[in-house]
C-alpha positions as CSV (number, residue, x, y, z in Angstrom):
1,X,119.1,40.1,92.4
2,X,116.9,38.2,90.0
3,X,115.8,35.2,90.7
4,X,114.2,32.5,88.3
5,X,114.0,28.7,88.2
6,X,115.8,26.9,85.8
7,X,115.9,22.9,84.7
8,X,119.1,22.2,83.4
9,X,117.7,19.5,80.8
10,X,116.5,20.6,77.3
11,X,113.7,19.1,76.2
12,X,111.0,19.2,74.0
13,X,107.2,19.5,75.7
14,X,103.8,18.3,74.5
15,X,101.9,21.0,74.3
16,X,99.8,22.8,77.1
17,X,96.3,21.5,77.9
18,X,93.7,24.0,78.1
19,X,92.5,25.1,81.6
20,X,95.6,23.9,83.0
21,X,96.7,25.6,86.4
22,X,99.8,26.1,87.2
23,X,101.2,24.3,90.6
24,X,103.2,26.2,93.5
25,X,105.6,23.9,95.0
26,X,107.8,25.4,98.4
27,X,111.1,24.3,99.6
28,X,112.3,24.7,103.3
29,X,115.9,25.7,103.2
30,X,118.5,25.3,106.1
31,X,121.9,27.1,106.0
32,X,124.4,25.4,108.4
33,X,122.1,23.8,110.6
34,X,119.8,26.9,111.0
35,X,116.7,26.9,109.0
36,X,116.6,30.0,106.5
37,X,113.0,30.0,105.8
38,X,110.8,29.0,102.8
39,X,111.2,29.3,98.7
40,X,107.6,29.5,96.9
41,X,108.1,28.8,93.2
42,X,105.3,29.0,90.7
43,X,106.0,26.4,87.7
44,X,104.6,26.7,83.9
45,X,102.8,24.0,83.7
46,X,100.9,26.1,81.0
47,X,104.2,26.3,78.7
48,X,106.3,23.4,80.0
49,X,104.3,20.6,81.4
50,X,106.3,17.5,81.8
51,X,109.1,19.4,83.3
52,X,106.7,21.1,85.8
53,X,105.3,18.0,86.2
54,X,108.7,16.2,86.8
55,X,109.6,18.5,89.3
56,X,106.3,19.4,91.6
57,X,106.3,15.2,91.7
58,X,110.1,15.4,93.0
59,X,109.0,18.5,95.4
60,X,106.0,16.2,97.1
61,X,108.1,12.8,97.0
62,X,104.9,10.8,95.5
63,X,106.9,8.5,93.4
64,X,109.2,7.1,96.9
65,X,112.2,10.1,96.0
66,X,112.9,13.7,95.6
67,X,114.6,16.7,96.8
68,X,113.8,16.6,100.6
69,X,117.0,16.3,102.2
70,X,119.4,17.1,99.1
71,X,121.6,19.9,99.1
72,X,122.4,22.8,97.2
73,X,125.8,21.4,96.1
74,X,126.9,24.6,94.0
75,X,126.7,28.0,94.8
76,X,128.0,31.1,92.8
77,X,127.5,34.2,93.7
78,X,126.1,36.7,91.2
79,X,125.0,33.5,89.2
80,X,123.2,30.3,90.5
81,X,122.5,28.0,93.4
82,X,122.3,24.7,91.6
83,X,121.0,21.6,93.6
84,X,118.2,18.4,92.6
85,X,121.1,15.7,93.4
86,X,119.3,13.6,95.8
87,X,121.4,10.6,95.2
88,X,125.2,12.0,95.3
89,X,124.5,15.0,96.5
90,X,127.2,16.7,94.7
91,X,126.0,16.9,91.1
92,X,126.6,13.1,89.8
93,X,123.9,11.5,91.1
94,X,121.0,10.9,89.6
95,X,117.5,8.0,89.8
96,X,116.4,5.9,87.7
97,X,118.0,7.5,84.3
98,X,116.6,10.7,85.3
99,X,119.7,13.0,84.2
100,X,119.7,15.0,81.0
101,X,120.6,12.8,78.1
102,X,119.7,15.5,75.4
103,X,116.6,16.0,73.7
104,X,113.5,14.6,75.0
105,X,114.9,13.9,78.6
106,X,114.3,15.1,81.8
107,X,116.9,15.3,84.7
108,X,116.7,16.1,88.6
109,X,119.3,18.6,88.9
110,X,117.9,22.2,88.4
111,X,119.5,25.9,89.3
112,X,118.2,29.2,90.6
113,X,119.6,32.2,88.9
114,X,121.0,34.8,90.9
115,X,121.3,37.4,88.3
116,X,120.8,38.3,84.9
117,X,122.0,35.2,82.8
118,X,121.5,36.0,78.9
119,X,124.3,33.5,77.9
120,X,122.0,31.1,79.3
121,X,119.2,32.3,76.6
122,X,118.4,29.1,74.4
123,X,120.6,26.4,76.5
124,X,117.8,25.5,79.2
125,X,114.3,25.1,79.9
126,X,113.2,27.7,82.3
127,X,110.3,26.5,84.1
128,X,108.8,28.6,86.8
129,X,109.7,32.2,89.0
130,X,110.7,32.5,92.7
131,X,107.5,34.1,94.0
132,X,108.2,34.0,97.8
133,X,111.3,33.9,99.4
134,X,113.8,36.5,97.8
135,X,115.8,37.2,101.2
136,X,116.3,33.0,101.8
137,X,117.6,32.6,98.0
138,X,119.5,35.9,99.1
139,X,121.1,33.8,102.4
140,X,121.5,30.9,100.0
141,X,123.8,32.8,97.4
142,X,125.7,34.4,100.5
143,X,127.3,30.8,101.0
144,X,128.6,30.9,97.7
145,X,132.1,31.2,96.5
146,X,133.9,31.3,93.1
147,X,134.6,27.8,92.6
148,X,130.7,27.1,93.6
149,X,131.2,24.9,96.7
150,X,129.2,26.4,99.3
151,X,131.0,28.0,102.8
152,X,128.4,26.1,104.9
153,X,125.7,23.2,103.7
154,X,122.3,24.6,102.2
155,X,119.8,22.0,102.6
156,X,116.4,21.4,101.6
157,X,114.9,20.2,104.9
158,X,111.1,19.9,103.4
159,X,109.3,20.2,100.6
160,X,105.8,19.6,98.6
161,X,103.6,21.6,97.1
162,X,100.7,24.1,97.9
163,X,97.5,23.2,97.4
């Protein structure tokens, strides 16, 4: 299973600062209501910086709202876990305006491939790798069914980012 983190807006970046580092940002996941352990993402803040940016600020909840407590609302096996609602929690919601509008805006919702995705090639921003937690996003994509609603609620119980 291959596992990479993708933002489901396309958008266009300013262009990388030099010396910039590039931020690690966890989420605690709970399947049911056991906890399934930890997800370690790294984001390219070096290639993509606003949508790095955009989501490390949603991962530590500095701006009052985020992804702690939001759900993974659709999950397909051999293909994504998709979650970043934090207002619906189903894939409608969105803050302040923050949902993909097309060019030059930047949503909440993001996904976690599962597999190889080339269709997807071109059509979203990919923004950062997995880097810790391969058997949790494996547990995750175990809930999954066909028509993407998940067998038992995957949460995000806590996030933020390493520092």
């Amino acid at each position: 299973m291959q596992v990479v983190c993708v933002f489901l807006s396309v958008s266009s970046e300013l262009p990388a600062k030099k010396g910039r580092t590039n931020p690690q940002v966890y989420m605690d996941i709970k399947i049911g209501n056991k906890p399934a352990g930890r997800l370690r993402f790294l984001l390219r803040a070096d290639i993509v910086p606003m949508t790095a940016e955009n989501f490390r600020c949603l991962c530590t909840h500095e701006k009052g709202f985020g992804f702690k407590g939001s759900c993974f609302y659709r999950v397909i096996p051999q293909f994504m876990c998709q979650g970043g609602d934090f207002t619906n929690h189903n894939g409608t919601g969105g803050q302040l305006s923050m949902d993909n509008s097309g060019a030059n805006s930047n949503g909440s919702q993001f996904f976690i491939t599962c597999d190889k995705t080339d269709w997807l090639d071109n059509k979203h921003v990919v923004f950062g790798e997995l880097m810790e937690g391969m058997e949790v996003a494996k547990a995750m994509e175990a809930q999954g069914t066909k028509e993407g609603k998940p067998k038992q609620k995957v949460i995000i119980s806590d996030c933020g980012e390493y520092v």
